[in-house]
C-alpha positions as CSV (number, residue, x, y, z in Angstrom):
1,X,-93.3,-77.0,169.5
2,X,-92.3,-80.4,168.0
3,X,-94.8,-82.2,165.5
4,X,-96.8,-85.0,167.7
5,X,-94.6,-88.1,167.8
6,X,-91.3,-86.4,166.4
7,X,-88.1,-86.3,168.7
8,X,-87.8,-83.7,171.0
9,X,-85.0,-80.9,170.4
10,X,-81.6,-81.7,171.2
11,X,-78.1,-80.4,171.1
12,X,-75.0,-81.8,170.5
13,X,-74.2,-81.3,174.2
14,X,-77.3,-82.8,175.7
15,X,-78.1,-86.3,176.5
16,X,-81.4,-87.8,176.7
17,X,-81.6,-90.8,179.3
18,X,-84.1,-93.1,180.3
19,X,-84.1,-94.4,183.9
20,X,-86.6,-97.6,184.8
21,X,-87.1,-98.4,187.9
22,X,-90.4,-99.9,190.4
23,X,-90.8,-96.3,192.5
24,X,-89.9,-92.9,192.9
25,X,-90.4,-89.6,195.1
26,X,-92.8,-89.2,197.1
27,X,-92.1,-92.8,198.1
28,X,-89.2,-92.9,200.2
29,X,-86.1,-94.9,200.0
30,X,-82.3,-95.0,199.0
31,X,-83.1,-95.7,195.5
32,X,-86.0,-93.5,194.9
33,X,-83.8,-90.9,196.7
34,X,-81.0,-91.3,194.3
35,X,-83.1,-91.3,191.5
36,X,-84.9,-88.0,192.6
37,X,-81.5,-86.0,193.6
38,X,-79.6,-87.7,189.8
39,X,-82.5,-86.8,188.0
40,X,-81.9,-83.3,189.1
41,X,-78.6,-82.9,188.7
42,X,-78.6,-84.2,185.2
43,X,-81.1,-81.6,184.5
44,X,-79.4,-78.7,185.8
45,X,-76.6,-79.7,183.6
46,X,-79.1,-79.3,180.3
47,X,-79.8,-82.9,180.3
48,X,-83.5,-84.5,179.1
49,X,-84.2,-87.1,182.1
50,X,-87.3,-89.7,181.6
51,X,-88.0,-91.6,184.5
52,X,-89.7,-95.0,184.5
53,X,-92.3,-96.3,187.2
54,X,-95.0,-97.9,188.6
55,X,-95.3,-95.8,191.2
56,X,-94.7,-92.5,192.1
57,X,-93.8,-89.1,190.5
58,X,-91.1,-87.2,191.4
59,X,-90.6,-83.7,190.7
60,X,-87.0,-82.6,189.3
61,X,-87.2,-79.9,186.8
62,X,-88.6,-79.0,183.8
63,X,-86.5,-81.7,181.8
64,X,-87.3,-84.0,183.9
65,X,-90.4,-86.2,183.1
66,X,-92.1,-89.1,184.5
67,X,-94.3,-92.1,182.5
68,X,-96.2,-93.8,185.0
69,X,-95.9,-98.0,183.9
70,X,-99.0,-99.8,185.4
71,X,-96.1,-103.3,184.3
72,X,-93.7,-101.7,186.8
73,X,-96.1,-101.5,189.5
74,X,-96.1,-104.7,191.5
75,X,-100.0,-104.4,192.4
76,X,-100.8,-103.9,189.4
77,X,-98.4,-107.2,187.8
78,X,-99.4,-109.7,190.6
79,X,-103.2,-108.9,189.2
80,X,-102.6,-109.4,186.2
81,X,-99.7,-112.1,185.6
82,X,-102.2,-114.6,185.8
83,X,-104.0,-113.6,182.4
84,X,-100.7,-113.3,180.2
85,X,-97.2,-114.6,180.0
86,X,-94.2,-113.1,181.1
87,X,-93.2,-112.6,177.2
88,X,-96.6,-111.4,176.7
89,X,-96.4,-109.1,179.0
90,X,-92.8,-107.7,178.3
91,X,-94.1,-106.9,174.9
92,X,-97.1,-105.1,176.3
93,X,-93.8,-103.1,178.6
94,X,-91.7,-102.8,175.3
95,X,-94.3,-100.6,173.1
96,X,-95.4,-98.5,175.9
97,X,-91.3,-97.2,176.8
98,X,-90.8,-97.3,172.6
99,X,-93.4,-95.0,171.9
100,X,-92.0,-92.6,174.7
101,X,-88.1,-93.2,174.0
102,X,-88.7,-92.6,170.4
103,X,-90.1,-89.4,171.0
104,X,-87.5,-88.0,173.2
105,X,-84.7,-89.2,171.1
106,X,-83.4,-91.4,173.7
107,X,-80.6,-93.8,172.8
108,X,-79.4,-94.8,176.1
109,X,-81.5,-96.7,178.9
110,X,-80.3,-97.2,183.0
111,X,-82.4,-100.2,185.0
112,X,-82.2,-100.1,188.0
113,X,-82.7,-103.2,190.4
114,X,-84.5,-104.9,187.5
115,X,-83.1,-108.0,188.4
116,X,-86.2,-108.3,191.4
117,X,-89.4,-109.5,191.7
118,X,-90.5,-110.2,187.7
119,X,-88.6,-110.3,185.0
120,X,-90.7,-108.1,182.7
121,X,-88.8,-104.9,182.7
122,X,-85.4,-106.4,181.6
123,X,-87.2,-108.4,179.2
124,X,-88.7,-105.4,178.0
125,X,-85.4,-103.7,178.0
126,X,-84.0,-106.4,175.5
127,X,-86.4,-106.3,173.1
128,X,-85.9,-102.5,172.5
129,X,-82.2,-103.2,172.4
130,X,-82.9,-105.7,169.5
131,X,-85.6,-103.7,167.7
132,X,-84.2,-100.1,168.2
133,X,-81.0,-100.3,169.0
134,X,-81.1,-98.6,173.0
135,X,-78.0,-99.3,175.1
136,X,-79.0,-100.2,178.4
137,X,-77.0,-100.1,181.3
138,X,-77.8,-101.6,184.6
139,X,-76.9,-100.7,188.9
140,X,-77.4,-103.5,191.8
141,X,-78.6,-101.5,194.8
142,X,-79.1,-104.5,197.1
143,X,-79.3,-108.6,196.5
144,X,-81.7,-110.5,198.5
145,X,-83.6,-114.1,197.6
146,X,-83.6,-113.1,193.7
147,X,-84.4,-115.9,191.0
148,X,-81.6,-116.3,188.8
149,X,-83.8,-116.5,185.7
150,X,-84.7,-112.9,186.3
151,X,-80.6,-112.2,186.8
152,X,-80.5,-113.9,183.2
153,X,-81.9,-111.2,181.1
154,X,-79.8,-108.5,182.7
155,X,-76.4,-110.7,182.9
156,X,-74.8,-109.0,179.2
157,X,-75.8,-105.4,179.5
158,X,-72.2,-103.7,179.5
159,X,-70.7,-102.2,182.6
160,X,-72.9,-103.4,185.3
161,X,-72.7,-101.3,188.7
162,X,-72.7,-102.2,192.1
163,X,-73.3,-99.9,194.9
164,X,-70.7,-100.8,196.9
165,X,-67.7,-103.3,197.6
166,X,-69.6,-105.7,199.5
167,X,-72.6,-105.7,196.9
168,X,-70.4,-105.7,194.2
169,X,-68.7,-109.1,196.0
170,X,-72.0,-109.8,196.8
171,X,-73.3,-110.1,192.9
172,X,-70.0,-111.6,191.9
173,X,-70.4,-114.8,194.8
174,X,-74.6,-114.8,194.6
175,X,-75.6,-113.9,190.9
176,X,-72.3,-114.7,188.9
177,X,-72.4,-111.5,188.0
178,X,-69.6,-109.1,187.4
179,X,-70.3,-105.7,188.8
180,X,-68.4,-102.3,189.0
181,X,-68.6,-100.8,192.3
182,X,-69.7,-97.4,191.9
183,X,-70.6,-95.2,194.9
184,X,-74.3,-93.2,193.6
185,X,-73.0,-89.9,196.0
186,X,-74.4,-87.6,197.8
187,X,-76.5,-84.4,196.6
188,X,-74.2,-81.9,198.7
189,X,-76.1,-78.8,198.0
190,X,-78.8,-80.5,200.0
191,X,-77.2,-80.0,202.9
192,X,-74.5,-77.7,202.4
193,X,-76.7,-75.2,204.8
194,X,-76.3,-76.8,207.8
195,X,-75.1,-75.5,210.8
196,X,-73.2,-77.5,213.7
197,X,-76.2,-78.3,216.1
198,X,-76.7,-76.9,219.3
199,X,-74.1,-77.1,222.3
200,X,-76.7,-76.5,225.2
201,X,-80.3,-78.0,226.0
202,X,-82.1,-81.2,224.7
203,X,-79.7,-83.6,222.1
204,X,-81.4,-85.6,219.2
205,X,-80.3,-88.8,218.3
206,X,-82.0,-89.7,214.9
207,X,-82.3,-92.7,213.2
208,X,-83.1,-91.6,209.4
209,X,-85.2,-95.4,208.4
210,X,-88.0,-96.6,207.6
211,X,-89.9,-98.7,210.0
212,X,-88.7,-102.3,209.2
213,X,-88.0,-104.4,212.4
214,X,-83.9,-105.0,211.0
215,X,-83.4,-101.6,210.8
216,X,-82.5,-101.1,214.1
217,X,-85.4,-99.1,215.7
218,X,-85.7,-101.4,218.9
219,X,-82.1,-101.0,219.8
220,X,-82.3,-97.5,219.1
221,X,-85.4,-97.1,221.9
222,X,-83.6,-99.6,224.6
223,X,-80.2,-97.3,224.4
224,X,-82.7,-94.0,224.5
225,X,-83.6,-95.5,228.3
226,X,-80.1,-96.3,229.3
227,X,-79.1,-92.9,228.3
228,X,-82.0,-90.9,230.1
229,X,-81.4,-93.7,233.0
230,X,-77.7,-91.5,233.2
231,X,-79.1,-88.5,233.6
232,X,-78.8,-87.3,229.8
233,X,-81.7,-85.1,228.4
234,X,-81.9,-86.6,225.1
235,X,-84.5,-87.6,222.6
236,X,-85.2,-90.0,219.8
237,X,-86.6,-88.8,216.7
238,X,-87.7,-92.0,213.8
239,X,-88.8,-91.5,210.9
240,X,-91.9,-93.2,209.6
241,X,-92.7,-92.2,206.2
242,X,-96.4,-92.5,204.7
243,X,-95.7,-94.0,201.5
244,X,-92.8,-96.2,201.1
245,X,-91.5,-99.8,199.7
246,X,-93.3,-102.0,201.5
247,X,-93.5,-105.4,199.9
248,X,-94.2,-107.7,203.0
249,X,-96.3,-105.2,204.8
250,X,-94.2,-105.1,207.6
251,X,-94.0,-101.6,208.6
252,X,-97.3,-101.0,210.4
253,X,-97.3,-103.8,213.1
254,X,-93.6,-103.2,213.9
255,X,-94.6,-99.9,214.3
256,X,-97.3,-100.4,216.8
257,X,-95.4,-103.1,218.5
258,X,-92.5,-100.5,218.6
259,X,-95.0,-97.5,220.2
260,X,-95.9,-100.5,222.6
261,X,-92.6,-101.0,224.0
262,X,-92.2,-97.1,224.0
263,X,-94.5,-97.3,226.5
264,X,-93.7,-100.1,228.4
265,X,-90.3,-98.6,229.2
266,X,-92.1,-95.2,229.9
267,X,-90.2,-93.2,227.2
268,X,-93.4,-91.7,225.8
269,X,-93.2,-87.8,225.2
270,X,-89.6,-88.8,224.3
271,X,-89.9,-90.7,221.2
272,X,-90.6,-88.4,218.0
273,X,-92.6,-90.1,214.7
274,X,-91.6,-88.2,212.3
275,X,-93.7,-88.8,208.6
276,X,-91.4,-87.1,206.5
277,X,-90.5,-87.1,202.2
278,X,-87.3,-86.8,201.3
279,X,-87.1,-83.6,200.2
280,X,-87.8,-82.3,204.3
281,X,-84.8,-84.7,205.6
282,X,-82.2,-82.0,206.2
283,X,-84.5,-80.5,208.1
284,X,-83.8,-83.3,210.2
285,X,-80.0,-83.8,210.0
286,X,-80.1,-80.6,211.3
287,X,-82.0,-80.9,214.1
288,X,-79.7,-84.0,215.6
289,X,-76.4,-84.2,217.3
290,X,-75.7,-87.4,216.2
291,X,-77.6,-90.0,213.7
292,X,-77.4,-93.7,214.2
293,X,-77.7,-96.5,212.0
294,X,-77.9,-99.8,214.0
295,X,-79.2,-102.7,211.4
296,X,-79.2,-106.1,211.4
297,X,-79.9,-106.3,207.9
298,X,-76.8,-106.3,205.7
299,X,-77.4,-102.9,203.8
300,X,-76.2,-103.0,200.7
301,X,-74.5,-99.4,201.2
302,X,-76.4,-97.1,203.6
303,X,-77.1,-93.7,202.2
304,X,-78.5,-92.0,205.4
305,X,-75.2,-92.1,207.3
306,X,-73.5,-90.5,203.7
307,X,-76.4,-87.6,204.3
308,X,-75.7,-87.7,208.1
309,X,-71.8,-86.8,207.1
310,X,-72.9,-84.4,204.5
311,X,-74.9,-82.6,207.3
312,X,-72.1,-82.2,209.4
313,X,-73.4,-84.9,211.9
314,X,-71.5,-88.0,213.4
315,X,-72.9,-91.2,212.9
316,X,-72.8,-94.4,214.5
317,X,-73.5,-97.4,212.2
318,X,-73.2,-101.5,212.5
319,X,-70.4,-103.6,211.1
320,X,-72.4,-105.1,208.4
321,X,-72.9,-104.9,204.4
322,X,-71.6,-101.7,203.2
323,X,-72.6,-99.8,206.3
324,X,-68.4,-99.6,207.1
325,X,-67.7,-98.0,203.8
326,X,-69.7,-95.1,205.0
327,X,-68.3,-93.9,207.9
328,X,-64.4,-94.3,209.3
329,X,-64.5,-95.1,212.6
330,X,-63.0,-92.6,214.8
331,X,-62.8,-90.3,212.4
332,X,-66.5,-89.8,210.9
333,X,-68.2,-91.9,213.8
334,X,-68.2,-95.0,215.0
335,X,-68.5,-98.4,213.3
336,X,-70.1,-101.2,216.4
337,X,-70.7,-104.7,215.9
338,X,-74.6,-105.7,215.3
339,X,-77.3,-106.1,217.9
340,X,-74.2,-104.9,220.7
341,X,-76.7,-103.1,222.3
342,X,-73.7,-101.9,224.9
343,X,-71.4,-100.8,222.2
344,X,-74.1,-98.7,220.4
345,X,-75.2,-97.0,223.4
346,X,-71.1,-96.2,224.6
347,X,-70.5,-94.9,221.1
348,X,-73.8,-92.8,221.2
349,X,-72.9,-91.5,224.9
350,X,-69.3,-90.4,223.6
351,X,-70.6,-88.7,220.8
352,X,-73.6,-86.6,223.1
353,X,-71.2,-86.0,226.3
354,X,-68.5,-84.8,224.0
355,X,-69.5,-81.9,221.8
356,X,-65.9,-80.7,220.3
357,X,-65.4,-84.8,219.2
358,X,-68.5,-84.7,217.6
359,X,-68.7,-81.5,215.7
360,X,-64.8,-82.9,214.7
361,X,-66.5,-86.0,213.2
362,X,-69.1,-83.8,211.1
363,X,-66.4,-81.8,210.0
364,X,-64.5,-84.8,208.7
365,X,-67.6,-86.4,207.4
366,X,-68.4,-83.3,205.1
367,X,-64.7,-83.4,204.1
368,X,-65.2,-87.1,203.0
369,X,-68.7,-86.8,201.1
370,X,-66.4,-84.2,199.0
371,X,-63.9,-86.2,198.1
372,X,-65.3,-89.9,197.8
373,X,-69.2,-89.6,198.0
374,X,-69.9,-86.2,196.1
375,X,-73.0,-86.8,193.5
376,X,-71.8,-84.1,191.6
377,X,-68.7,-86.7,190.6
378,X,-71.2,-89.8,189.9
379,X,-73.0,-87.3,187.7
380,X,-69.9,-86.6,185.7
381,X,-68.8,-90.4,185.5
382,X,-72.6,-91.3,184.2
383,X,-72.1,-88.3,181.8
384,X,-69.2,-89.6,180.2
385,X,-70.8,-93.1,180.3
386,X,-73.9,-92.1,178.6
387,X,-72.3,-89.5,176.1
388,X,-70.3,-92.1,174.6
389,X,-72.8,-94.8,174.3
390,X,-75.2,-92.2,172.9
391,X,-74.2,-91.9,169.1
């Protein structure tokens, strides 16, 4: 066993990486999926992974290891920002990663989304470049109403990422910020199990989000009707996780206004609330026939219709943000313009009345994750980034 406080053992092959972000497994969401499925893979490779958070704690591996940071837990920083600075408090974030990065041996450093909310962690993040020499690189995963005084501690970390083309056009027009795009991938293996769904009795239709009023789930219940009002037997299955992001505190009453018009349109019994982790979503994928992904909200990419097309499932997503760089319409699914309430539910019936199109489209989504959205090829990239920064 090392001495207390000495670096743990390396070789010349491994890399030890830092990752720093505001959540992780069990709460849900794209990032804190990523993160969780990465982690992982890094591992597997012989890799030492230390994860960053305020909240959370995912479990990866046994080199995989997560240092709880009560300074990246929002709670616990709107508490307390009131009884020191910003610097103050970045210092406070600096010693407690230094402590743990100089034990591991650590030399490079990945932020993610640090450009949200508080600009503690990237302030954090340059101090230990300055006093210990860590090179920290950053990824965008989405851009909303962000301060650009936060964007101005992350703005010279070297080969910035962007999750997709829009986001990366997105940072460039919004933050001045030159980005990379980089697709994160999906963790085949994950899904690699799945069989083509069922050709007889009741079809699923799922919609793999969390319960946020622009993420479609009122559109999704309003086609359900005019589908059943055919004659199809179909159901909708939502997914409604216990613990997830939820700065605004939005998801319960949508949720409850959302069972409310359930009822109203008498689709009870037909509607499926599904509280699941990440790790039980291909469970899931395979129980649908075809996943939808109507938002409003421009998504910076859209990882559940990447998973939906790793499954082997169609999907049907909106024509906004990155959503259309997952999914070729007519060939993976369908791409329909937002809040078309007609389109979605055209593309949806096409896909459930048409079995041999739809197992076509999985086939051709698999076949795509491979080549452009694999994870095991972003692992490799971040490798190569990593090993040569880590000297």
């Amino acid at each position: 066993m090392p001495r207390e406080g000495a670096p743990l053992p390396r070789t010349r092959q491994t890399i030890a990486v830092a990752h720093v972000h505001w959540a992780l497994p069990p709460i849900a969401g794209g990032v804190e999926t990523h993160l969780a499925d990465f982690s992982r893979l890094l591992a597997e490779r012989g890799h030492h992974v230390t994860l960053f958070a305020g909240q959370g704690l995912v479990q990866a591996g046994p080199r995989v290891e997560t240092v709880p940071c009560d300074l990246l837990n929002l709670d616990w920083y709107r508490e307390r920002r009131m009884e020191a600075s910003d610097k103050e408090l970045a210092k406070q974030l600096a010693e407690t990663m230094r402590a743990e990065i100089t034990r591991r041996g650590i030399r490079v450093v990945h932020g993610h989304n640090l450009h949200h909310f508080t600009p503690v962690p990237a302030m954090a993040l340059r101090l230990l470049e300055q006093d210990i020499g860590v090179r920290v690189y950053h990824t965008y995963h989405s851009v909303w109403d962000t301060d650009l005084h936060i964007v101005e501690h992350c703005r010279n970390w070297p080969e910035q990422h962007a999750v997709s083309r829009f986001l990366s056009g997105l940072c460039a027009q919004g933050l001045s910020v030159p980005t990379i795009p980089v697709y994160l991938g999906v963790a085949e293996d994950r899904y690699r199990h799945i069989d083509s769904p069922s050709a007889s009795g009741e079809q699923v239709i799922l919609l793999p989000a969390r319960l946020f009023p622009e993420k479609g789930a009122q559109a999704a219940v309003r086609m359900l009707r005019r589908l059943r009002d055919e004659g199809l037997s179909v159901r909708l299955i939502l997914t409604g996780p216990e613990q997830t992001v939820d700065w605004d505190q939005e998801s319960e009453p949508f949720g409850q206004r959302l069972k409310e018009t359930i009822a109203d349109l008498g689709l009870t019994g037909h509607v499926d609330f599904r509280s699941v982790g990440f790790g039980q979503m291909p469970q899931l994928y395979a129980q649908a026939n075809v996943v939808i992904y109507p938002s409003t909200y421009p998504e910076p990419l859209g990882l559940a219709p990447l998973e939906a097309a790793a499954a082997g499932r169609p999907a049907v997503v909106t024509r906004i943000g990155g959503l259309p760089e997952t999914v070729r319409h007519r060939r993976t699914g369908y791409v329909v313009p937002p809040g078309d309430l007609d389109a979605l539910t055209n593309r949806v019936r096409t896909l459930l009345t048409h079995p041999r199109r739809a197992r076509r489209m999985g086939r051709a989504g698999r076949a795509m994750v491979r080549r452009k959205f694999a994870l095991d090829a972003y692992v490799d990239r971040m490798v190569e980034l990593y090993r040569a920064a880590d000297v």
